[in-house]
N, C-alpha and C positions, 0 to 999 in steps of 0.2 A: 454631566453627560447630556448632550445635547438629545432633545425628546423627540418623539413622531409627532408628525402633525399629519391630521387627518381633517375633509372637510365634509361638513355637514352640512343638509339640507335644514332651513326651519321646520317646516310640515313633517317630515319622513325620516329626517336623520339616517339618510340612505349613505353607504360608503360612496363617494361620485369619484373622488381623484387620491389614488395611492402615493400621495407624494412623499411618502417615507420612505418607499423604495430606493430616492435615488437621494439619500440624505448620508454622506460618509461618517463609518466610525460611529454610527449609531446602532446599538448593539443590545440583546435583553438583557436585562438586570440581575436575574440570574443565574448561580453558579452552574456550573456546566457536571453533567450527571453523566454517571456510567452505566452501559448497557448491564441489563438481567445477566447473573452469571450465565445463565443456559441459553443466551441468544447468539444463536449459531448463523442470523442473515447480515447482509452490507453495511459496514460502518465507516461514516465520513468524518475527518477530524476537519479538525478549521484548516484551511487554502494557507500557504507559506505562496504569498504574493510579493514580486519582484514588479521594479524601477521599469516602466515601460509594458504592464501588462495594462492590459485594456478589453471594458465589450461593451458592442454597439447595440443598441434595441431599436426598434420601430415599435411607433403603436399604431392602433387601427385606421388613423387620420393621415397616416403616412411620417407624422415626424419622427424624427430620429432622435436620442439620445447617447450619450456618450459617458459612460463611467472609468475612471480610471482607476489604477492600483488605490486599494485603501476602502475601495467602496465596494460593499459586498451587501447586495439587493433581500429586501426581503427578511433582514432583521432573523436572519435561520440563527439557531440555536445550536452549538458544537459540544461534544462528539455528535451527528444524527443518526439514527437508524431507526428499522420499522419499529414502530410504536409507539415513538416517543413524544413526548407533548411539554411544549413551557408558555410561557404567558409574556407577555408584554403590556408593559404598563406606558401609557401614551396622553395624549390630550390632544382633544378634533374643536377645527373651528369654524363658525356657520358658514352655511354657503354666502360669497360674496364677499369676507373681510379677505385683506393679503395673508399673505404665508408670514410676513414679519410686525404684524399685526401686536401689540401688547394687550388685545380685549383677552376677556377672560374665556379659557380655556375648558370647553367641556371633558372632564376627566373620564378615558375608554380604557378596555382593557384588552386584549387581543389573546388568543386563544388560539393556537397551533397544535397540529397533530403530524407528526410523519406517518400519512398512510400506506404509501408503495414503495417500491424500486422496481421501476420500469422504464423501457424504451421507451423516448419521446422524439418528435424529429420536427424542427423549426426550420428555418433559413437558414439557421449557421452551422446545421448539419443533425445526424442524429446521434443522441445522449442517450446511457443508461443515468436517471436521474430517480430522487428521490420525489414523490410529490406530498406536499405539503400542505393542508385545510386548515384555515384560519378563518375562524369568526370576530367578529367586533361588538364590545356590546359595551352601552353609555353605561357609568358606574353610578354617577348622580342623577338618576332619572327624575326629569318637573316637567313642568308646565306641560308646553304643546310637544316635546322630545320621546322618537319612535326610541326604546332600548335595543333596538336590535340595530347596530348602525353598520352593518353587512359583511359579505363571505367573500372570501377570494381563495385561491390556489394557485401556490407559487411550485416550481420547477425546479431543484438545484440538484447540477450535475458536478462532480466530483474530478472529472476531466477538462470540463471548461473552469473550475475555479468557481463558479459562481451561480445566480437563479440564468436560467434558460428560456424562463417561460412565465408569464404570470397573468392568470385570468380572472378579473374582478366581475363583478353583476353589471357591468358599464363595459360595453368594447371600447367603449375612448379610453380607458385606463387602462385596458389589457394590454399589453406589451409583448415581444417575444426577441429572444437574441437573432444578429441579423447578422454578427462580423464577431472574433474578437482573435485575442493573441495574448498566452500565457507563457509563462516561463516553468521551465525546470532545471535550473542554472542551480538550485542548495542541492537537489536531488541526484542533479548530475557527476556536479562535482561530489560529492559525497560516495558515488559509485567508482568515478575514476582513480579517489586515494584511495579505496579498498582495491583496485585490481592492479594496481601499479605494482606494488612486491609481490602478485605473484605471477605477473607476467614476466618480469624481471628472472625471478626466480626457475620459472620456465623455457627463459631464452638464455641462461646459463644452462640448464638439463641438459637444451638440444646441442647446446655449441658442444659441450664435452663428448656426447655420445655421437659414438664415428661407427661404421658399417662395418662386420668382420665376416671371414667366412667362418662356417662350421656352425654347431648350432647356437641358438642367440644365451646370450650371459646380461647377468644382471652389472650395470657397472656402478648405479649407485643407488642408496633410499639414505629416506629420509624421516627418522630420523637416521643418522649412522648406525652401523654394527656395533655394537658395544657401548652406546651412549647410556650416560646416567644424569642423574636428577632432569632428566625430560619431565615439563609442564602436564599435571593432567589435564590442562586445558588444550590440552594437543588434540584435533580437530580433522588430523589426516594423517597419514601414513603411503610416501611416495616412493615408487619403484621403477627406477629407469634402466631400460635395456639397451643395452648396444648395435641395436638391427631392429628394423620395421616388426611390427608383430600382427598375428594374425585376428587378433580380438578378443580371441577365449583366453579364460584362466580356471587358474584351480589354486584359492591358499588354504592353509589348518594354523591356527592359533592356541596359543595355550599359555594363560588360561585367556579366557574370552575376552574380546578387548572392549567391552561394556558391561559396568557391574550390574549383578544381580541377572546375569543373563540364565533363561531355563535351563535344563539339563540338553547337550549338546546345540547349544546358540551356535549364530554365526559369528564369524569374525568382525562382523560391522552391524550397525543398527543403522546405519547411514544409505548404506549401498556404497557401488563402487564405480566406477566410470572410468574411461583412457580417454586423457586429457588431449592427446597427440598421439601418433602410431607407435612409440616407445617408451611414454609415460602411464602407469597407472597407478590409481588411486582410491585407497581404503580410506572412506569417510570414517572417524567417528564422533560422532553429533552426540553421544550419549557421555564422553568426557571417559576420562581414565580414574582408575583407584590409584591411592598415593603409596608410593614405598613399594609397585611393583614390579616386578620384573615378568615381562612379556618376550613372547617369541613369535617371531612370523616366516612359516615354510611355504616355498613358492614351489606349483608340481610337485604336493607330498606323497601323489598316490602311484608315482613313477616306477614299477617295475613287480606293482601290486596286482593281485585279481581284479582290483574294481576299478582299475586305468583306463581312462576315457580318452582319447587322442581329441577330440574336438569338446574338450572343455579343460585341455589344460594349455597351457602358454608356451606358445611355441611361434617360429617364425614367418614371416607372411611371403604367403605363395609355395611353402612345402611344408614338408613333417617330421622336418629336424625339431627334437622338442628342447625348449631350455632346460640349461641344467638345474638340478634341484638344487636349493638355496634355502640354508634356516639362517635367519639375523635375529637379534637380541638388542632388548632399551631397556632400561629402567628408570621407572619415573621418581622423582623426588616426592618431598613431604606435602 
């Protein structure tokens, strides 16, 4: 593993030039820990960097820097979140030898803390970012060598991929982002095969369902009328009507279509939504019992004392109401 190098003054042993920051693929040593169970604030995993991302820094002298994919500033430690702290083990060489220098190496240890998640705002815009305090301190303290060989705080924003910002005890070393350009090409693509079948799926719905007069009918769900061994991994329950509808519903299920629901649950633990003006949609997010047989009536309270006209399914723009509809599934083992 290629190491940090840090450079030290003789007299002071001051941090003067963070040049690990911009050292690729140099990384802490160790394993990567998991948030407190009970920690309920922001957590950043490691950046999934693509072919062509990039960020530009300035430092206080005006020059520029340039990082590419692969180089992720500041040696930050993955998963992050408030609190967290790891170490880094490194080696600083006096002021004045080169950076590829084979003299002997004063062994330091660096010292990280995630203290915040806060707004920060640079040149290349504004980040909610983690900020990060890191001390330095010599591990073989001799001769004329100050141990304390200095503090900086580094910036990483979660949005940019990368650190944002990094301020040493030396404005020549501080840096801050000034340009850059990240990808979400796994993230993207990863969204567009999850919504391809059911776009798909939904642009067969529409094509079949055609406009009729008289009051609106259900022409299909999903699963089928009478279907057996349906997956309890079933995750929605789809109802397409034949005409525009007005918004409102009303269904009754029996038994509940989430186990262990209290005494008179709802039909979803999910909620429900209308995908389009003729499609709607019983989430359930809480998964099915095996070997049941479920029912779902649509306008069950039609012709009852407690019938609401504007909370049952009916068609849009009058008060013809759909007609009542019970279907049946049952699931497999």
């Amino acid at each position: 593993m290629q190491k940090t190098v840090l450079l030290l003054s003789k007299q002071s042993c001051r941090l003067v030039l963070l040049c690990a920051l911009l050292i690729p693929g140099c990384a802490p040593p160790l394993s990567p820990l998991t948030p407190p169970e009970n920690y309920k604030g922001p957590i950043a995993e490691g950046p999934v960097l693509q072919p062509g991302d990039y960020w530009v820094y300035e430092r206080a002298d005006g020059q520029k820097v340039k990082a590419g994919a692969g180089t992720i500033l500041g040696n930050v430690s993955f998963p992050l979140w408030i609190g967290k702290t790891w170490s880094i083990q490194s080696g600083a060489l006096r002021m004045g030898q080169p950076q590829t220098s084979q003299a002997f190496r004063t062994p330091v240890a660096i010292e990280c803390t995630a203290a915040a998640f806060k707004p920060i705002t640079v040149t290349g815009g504004t980040f909610e970012a983690f900020e990060c305090q890191c001390q330095c301190s010599v591990i073989a303290v001799g001769m004329d060598i100050n141990p304390d060989c200095g503090r900086y705080t580094i910036w990483y924003a979660p949005r940019a991929k990368n650190i944002v910002k990094v301020k040493t005890e030396s404005t020549a070393t501080s840096l801050e982002l000034i340009e850059y350009k990240v990808s979400d090409k796994v993230k993207d693509e990863k969204k567009k095969a999850e919504e391809k079948p059911r776009k798909a799926e939904e642009k067969k719905i529409a094509a079949e369902a055609q406009m009729t007069e008289g009051p609106a009918k259900v022409i299909r769900t999903v699963p089928e009328n009478g279907s057996e061994n349906v997956p309890i991994s079933l995750n929605e329950v789809v109802i397409v009507f034949d005409q525009p509808m007005a918004g409102s519903w009303s269904i009754n299920c029996s038994p509940s279509f989430y186990p262990d629901a209290p005494a008179g649950g709802r039909c979803t633990e999910g909620g429900t939504r209308w995908t389009n003006d003729r499609t709607f949609v019983v989430q359930l997010t809480a998964g099915l019992k095996p070997n049941q047989r479920y029912s779902l009536t649509i306008n069950p309270s039609v012709g009852l004392e407690k019938f609401e006209l504007e909370r049952s399914f009916r068609g849009l723009g009058h008060s013809k109401l759909a007609l009542p509809l019970r279907f049946f599934f049952t699931t497999g083992p």
